[in-house]
SEDO-366499 format. One line per field, with one value per residue (C-alpha): residue number from 0; residue in three letters; x, y, z. Coordinates in Angstrom, 2 decimals. Layout:
% SEDO-366499
k = [NUM / ...]
r = [ALA / ...]
xx = [X / ...]
yy = [Y / ...]
zz = [Z / ...]
% end
This chain:
% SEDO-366499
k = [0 / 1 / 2 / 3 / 4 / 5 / 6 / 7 / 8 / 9 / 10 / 11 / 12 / 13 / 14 / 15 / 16 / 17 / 18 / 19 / 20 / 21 / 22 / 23 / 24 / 25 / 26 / 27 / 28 / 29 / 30 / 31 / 32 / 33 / 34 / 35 / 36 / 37 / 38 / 39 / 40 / 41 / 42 / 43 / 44 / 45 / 46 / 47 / 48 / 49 / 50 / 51 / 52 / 53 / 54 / 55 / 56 / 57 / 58 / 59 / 60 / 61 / 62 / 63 / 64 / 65 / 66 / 67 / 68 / 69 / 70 / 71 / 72 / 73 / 74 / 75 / 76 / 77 / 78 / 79 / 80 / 81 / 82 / 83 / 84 / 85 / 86 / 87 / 88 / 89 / 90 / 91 / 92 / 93 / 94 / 95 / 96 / 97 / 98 / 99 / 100 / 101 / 102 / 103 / 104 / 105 / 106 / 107 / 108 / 109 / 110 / 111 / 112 / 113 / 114 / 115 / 116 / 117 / 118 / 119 / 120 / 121 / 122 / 123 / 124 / 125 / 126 / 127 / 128 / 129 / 130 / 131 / 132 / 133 / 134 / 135 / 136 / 137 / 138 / 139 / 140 / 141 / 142 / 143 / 144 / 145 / 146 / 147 / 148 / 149 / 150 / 151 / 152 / 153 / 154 / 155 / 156 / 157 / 158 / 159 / 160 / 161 / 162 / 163 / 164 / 165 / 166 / 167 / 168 / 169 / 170 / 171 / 172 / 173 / 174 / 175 / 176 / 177 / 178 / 179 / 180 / 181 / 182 / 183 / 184 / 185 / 186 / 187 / 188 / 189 / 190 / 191 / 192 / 193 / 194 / 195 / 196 / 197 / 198 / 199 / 200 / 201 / 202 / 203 / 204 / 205 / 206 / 207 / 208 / 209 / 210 / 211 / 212 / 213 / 214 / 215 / 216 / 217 / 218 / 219 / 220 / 221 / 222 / 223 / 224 / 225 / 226 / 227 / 228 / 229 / 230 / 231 / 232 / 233 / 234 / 235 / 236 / 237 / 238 / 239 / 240 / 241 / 242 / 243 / 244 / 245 / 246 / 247 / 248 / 249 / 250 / 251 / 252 / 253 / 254 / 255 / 256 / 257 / 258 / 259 / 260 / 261 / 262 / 263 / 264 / 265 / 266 / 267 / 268 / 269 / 270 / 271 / 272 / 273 / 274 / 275 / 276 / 277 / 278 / 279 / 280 / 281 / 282 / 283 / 284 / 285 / 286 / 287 / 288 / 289 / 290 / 291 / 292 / 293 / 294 / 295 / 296 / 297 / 298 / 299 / 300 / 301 / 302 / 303 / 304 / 305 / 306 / 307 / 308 / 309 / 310 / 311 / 312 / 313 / 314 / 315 / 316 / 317 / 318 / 319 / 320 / 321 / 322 / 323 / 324 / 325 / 326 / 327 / 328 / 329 / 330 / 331 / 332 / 333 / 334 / 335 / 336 / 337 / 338 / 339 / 340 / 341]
r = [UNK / UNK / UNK / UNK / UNK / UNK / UNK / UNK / UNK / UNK / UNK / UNK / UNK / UNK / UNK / UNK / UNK / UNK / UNK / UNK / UNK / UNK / UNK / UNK / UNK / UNK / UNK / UNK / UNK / UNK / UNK / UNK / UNK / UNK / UNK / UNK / UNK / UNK / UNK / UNK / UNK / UNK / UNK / UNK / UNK / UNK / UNK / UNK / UNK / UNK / UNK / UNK / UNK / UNK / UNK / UNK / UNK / UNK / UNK / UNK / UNK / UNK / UNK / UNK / UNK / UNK / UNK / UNK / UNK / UNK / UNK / UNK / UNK / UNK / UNK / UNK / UNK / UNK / UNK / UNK / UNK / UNK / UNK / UNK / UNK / UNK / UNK / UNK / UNK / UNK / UNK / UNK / UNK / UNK / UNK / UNK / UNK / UNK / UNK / UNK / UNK / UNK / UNK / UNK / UNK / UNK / UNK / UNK / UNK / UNK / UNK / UNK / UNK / UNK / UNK / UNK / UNK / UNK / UNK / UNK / UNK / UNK / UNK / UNK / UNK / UNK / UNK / UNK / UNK / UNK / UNK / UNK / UNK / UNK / UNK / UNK / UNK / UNK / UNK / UNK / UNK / UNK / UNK / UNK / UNK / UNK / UNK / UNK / UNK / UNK / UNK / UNK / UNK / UNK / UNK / UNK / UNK / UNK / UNK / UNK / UNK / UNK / UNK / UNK / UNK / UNK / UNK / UNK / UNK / UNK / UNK / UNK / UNK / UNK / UNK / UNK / UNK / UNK / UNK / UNK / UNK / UNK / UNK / UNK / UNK / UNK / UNK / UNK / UNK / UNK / UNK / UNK / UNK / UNK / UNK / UNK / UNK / UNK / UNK / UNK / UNK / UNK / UNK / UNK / UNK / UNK / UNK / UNK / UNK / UNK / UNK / UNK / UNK / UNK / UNK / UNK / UNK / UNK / UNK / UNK / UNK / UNK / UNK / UNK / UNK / UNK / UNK / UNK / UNK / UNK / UNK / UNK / UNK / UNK / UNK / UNK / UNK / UNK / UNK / UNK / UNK / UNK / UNK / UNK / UNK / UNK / UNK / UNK / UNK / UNK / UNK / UNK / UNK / UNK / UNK / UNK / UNK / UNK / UNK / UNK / UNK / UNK / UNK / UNK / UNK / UNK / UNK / UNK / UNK / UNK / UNK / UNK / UNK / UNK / UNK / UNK / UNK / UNK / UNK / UNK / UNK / UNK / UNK / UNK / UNK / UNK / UNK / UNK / UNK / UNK / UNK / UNK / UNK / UNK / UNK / UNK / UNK / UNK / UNK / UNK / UNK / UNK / UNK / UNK / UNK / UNK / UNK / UNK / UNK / UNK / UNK / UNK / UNK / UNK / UNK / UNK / UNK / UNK / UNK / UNK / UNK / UNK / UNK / UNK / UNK / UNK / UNK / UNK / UNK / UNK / UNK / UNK / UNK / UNK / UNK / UNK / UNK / UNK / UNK / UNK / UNK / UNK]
xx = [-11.96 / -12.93 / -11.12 / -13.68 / -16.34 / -15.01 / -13.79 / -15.82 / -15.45 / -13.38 / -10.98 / -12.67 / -14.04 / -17.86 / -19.44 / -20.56 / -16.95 / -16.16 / -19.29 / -18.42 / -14.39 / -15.83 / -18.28 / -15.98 / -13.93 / -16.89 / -18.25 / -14.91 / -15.24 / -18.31 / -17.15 / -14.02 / -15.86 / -18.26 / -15.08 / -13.09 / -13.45 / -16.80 / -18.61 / -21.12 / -23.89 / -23.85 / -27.06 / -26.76 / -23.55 / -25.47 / -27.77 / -25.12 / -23.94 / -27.66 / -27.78 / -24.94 / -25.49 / -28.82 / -27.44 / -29.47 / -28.56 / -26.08 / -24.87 / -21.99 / -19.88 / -20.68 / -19.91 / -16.76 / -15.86 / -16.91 / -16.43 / -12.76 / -11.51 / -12.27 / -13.25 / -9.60 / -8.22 / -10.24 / -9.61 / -5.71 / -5.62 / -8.15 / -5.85 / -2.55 / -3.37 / -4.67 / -1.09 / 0.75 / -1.00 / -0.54 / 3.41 / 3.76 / 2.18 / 4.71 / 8.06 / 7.07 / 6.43 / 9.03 / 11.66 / 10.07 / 10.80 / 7.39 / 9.50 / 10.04 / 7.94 / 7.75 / 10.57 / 12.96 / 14.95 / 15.75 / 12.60 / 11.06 / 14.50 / 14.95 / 11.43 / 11.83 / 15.46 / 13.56 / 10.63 / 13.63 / 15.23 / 11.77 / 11.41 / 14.59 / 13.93 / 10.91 / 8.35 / 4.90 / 3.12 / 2.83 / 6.48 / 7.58 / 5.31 / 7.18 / 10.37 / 9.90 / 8.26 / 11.04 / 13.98 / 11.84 / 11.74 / 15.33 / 16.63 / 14.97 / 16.88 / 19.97 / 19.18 / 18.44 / 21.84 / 23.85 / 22.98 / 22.57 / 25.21 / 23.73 / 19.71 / 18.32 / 20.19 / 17.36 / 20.29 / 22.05 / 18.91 / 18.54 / 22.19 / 21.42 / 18.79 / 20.12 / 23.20 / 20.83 / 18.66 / 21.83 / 22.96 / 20.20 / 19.63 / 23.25 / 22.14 / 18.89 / 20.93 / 23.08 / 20.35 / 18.30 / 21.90 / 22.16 / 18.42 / 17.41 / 16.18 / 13.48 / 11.72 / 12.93 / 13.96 / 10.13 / 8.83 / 11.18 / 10.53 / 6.50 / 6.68 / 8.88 / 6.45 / 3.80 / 0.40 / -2.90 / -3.47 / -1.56 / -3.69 / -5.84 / -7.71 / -4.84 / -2.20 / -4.30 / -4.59 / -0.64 / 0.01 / -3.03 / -3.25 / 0.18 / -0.86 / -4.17 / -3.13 / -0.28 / -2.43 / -4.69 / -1.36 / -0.37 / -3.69 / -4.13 / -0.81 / -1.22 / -1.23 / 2.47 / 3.54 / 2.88 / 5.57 / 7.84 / 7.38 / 9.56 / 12.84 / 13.71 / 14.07 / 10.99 / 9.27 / 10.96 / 10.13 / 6.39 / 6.38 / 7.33 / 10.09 / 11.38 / 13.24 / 10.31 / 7.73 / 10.11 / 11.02 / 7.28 / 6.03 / 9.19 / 8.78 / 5.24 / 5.46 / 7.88 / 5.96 / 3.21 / 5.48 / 7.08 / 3.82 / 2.79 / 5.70 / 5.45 / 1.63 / 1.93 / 5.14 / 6.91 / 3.95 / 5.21 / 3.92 / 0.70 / 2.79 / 3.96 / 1.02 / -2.05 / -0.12 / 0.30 / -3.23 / -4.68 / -2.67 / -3.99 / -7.24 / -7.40 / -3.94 / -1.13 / -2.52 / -1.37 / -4.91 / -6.84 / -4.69 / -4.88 / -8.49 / -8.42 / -5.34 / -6.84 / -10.10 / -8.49 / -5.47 / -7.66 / -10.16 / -7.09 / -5.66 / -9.10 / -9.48 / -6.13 / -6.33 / -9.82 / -8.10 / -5.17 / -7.41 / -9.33 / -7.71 / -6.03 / -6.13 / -3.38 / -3.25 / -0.73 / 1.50 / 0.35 / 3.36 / 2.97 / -0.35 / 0.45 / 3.09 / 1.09 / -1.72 / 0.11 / 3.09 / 0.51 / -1.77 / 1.60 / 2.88 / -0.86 / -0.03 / 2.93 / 1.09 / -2.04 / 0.35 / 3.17 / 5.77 / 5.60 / 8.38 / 6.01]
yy = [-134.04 / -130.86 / -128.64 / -129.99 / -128.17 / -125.19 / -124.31 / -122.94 / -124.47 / -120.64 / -121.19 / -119.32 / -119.75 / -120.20 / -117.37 / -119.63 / -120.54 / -117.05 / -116.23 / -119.35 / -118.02 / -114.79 / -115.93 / -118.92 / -116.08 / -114.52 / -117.26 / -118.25 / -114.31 / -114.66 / -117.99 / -116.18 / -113.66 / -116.02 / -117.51 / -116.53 / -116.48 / -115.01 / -116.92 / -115.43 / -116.63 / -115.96 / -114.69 / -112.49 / -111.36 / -110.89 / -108.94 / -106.73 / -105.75 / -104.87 / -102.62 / -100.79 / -100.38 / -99.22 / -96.81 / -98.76 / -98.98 / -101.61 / -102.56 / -100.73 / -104.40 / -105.69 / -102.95 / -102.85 / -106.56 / -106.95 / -103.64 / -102.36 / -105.91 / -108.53 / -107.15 / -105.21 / -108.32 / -110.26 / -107.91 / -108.24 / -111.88 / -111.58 / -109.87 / -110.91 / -114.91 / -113.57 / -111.99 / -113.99 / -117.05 / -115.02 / -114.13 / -117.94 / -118.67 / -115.63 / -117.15 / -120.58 / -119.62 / -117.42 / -119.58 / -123.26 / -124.29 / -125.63 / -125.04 / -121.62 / -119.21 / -115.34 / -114.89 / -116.74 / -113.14 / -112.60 / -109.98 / -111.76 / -111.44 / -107.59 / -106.55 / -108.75 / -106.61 / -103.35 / -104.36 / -105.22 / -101.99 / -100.22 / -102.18 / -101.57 / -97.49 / -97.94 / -97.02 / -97.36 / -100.13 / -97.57 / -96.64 / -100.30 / -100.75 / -97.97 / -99.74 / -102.77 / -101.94 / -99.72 / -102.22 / -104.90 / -102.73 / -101.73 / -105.12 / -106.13 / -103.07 / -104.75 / -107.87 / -106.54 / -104.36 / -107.71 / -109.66 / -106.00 / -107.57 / -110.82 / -109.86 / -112.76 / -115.36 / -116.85 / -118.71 / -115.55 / -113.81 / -116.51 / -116.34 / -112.98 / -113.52 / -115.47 / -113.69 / -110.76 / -113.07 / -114.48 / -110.61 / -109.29 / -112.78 / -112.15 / -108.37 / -109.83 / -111.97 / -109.55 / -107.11 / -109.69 / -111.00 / -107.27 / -106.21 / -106.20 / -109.81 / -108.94 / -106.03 / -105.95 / -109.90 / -110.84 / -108.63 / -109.46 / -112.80 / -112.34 / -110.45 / -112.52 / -115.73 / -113.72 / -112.08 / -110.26 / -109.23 / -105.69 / -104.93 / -101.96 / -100.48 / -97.46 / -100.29 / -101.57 / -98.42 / -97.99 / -101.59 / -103.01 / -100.65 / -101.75 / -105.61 / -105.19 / -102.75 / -105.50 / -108.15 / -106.47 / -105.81 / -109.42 / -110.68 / -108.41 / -109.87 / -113.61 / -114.92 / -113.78 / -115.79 / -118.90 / -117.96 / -116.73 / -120.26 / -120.97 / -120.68 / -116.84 / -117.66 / -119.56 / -116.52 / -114.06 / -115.82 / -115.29 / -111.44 / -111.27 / -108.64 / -111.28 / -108.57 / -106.17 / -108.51 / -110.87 / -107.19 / -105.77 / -109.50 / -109.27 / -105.70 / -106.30 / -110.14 / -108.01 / -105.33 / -108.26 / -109.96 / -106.73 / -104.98 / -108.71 / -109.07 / -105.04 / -105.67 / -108.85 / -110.39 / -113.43 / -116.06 / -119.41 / -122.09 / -119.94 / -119.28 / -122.67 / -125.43 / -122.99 / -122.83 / -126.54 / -127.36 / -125.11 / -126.51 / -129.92 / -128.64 / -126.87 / -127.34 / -125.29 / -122.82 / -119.28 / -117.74 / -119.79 / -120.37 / -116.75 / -116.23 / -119.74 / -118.88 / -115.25 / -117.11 / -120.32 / -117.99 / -115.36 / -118.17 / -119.81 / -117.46 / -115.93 / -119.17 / -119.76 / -116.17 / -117.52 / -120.47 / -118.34 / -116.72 / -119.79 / -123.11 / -121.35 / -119.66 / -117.37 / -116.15 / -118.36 / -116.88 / -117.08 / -119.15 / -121.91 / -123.17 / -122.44 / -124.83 / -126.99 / -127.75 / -126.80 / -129.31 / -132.45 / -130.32 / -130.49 / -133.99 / -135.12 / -133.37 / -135.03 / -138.14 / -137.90 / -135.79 / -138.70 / -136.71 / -132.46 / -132.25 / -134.22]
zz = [-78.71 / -77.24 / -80.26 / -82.73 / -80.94 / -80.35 / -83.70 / -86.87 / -90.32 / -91.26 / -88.48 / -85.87 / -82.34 / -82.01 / -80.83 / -77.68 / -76.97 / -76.50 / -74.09 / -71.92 / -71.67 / -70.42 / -68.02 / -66.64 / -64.79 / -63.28 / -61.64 / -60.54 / -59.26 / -57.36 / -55.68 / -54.41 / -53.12 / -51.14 / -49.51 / -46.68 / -42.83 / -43.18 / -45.18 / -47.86 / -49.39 / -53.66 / -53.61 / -51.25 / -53.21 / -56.13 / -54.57 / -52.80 / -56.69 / -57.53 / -54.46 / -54.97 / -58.82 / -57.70 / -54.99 / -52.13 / -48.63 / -48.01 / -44.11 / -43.63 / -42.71 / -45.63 / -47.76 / -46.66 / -47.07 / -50.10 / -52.00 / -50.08 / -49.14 / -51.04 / -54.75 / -54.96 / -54.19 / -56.65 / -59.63 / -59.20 / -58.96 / -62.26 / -63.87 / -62.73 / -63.86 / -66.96 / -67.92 / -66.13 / -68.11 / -71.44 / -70.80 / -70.33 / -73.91 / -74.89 / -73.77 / -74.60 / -78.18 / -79.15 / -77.46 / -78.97 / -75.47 / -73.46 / -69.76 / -70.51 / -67.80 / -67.49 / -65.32 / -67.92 / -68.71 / -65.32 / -64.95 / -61.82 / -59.98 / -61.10 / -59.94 / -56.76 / -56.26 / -56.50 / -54.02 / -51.42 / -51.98 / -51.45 / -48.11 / -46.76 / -47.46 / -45.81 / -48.56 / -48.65 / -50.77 / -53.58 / -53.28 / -53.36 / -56.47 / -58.77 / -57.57 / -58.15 / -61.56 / -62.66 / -61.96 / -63.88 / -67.11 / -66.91 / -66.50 / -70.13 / -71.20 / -70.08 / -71.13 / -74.86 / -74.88 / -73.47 / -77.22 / -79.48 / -81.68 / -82.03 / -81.41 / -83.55 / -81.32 / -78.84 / -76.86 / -76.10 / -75.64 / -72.57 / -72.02 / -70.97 / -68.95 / -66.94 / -65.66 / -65.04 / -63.15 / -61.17 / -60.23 / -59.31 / -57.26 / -55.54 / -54.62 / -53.28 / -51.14 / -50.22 / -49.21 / -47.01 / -45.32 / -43.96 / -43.20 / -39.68 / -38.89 / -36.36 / -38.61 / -42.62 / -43.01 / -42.18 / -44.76 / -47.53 / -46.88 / -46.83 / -49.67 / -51.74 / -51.28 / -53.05 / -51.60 / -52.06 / -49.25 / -49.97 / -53.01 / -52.76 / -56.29 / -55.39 / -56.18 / -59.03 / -61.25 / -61.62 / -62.73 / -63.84 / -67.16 / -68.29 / -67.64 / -69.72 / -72.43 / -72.88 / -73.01 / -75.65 / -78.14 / -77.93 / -78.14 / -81.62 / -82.70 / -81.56 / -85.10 / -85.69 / -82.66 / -84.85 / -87.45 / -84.64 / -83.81 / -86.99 / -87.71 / -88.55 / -92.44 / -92.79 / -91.06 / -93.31 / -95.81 / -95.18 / -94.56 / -91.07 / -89.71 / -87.28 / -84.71 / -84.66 / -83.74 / -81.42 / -79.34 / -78.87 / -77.74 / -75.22 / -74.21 / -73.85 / -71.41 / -69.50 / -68.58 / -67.50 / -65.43 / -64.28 / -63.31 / -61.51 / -59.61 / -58.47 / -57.31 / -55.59 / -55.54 / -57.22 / -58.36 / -59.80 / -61.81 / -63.35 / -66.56 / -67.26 / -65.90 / -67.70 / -71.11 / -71.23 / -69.93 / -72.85 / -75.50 / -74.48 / -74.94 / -77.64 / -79.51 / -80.45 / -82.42 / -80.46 / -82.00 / -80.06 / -77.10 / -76.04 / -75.27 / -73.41 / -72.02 / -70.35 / -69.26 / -67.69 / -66.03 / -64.07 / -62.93 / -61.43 / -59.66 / -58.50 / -56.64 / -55.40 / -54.07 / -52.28 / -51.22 / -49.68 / -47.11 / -46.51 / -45.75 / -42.76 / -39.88 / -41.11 / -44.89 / -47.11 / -49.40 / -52.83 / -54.25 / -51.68 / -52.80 / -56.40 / -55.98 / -54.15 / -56.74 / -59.68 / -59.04 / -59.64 / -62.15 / -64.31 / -63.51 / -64.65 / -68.07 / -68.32 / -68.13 / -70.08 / -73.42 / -72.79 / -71.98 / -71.82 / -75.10 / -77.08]
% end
């Protein structure tokens, strides 16, 4: 088994293990940025990088493939999989439910409802964004205030969720029933599937230092997410204040999702097939789980990105092919751990 190698005799990673999670991503970097309609070779890539470290002339075509088109992209899907990946291992923990994804308090839907409204006024990309995120981080809000009286009830908690999900659904509907069909229907539509191709590093600094600085307060706290595993005595009973750490893991996977859904749109599948693929490799154990999580996450969706601009004439939307490859990624799971609530 693959655990036994990875693990020290005091519990933690080998050093190696951690260099190999770090690199994996990179390559799967330098591969997306070789793909597309025009072609690149590796080295050459690699030698692009040392030119423009080194402040060398670079052709002008290049330069501007690589470094304005194709790198933004790449460092959104980076780290959009990697939170996406990590708010999966979030939910499905604190909820003891291994179906549970990031959009399972209704966050997704919210965000998606802002982006509409952003459309429909016209906005720019940017404008869209701060919608989009906004509506995402007040819908938690709501979602919190629905169970304030009963806060420690998970079912509740998911009650909530999912009536916010289901009105801000209906107002979606309602919104894309009315928009003009031969101008704001298309976009909604594109938009809603999911896409890179409107990332720009503009779009990338308002979102993308709420998705790390998320990912680096759940990653300092991922050993609590075991006990939150627990029931709420049991962790109690071992020094945990159950409602402090449940809300900042919560408030934190929301802003993720939130901030992912404002830069690129609604992106299934990520957060629930990468969770279950690293807890077959590695096991349950949220401390290790994390870093794999981060690593196997942004090297997904760096190549499914790639793969969007490549297998066709016209770019696919990200969701389709996420579905397409992670529908049999997770029935293969299902087979090889004998059923996913084992």
């Amino acid at each position: 088994m693959i655990k036994k190698y990875c693990i020290r005799d005091d519990g933690k990673l080998h050093l190696y293990v951690y260099l190999i999670l770090f690199i994996l991503p990179l390559v799967c970097a330098i591969i997306a940025l070789s793909m597309g309609r025009m072609k690149i070779n590796i080295f050459e890539i690699i030698n692009l990088f040392k030119n423009y470290i080194l402040k060398r002339n670079l052709d002008p075509m290049m330069e501007s493939l690589i470094f304005k088109i194709r790198l933004p992209r790449i460092l959104t899907a980076l780290i959009v999989g990697a939170g996406l990946t990590v708010a999966g291992l979030v939910f499905q923990a604190i909820f003891s439910n291994p179906l549970a994804t990031p959009d399972i308090l209704g966050v997704t839907s919210a965000s998606s409802l802002g982006a509409i409204i952003g459309i429909l006024l016209s906005l720019g990309t940017m404008g869209i964004q701060v919608i989009a995120l906004a509506t995402g981080l007040i819908s938690i809000f709501i979602t919190i205030n629905l169970v304030r009286r009963d806060e420690s009830s998970i079912v509740m908690l998911v009650l909530a969720g999912i009536i916010v999900s289901s009105l801000a659904n209906a107002f979606s509907s309602i919104l894309k029933y009315t928009a003009d069909p031969m101008d704001k229907l298309p976009q909604i539509t594109y938009w809603l599937m999911g896409s890179f191709g409107r990332t720009s590093y503009k779009n990338l600094v308002l979102a993308g230092p709420l998705i790390l600085i998320s990912i680096f307060v759940i990653y300092k706290m991922r050993w609590s997410l075991n006990l939150l595993s627990l029931s709420e005595e049991e962790a109690r009973s071992l020094g945990i204040n159950v409602k402090k750490r449940r809300f900042i893991f919560i408030l934190t996977s929301t802003i993720i999702t939130a901030s992912s859904v404002s830069i690129c749109g609604q992106i299934g599948w990520i957060g629930l097939i990468i969770p279950h693929l690293v807890r077959m490799i590695i096991g349950a154990n949220n401390i290790y789980t994390l870093p794999f999580g981060i690593s196997f996450g942004a090297g997904f969706m760096v190549l499914i990105e790639a793969l969007s601009r490549t297998v066709s004439v016209i770019e696919l939307p990200i969701s389709i092919l996420t579905a397409i490859i992670g529908a049999p990624i997770f029935i293969m799971l299902m087979r090889r751990s004998g059923g996913i609530f084992k």
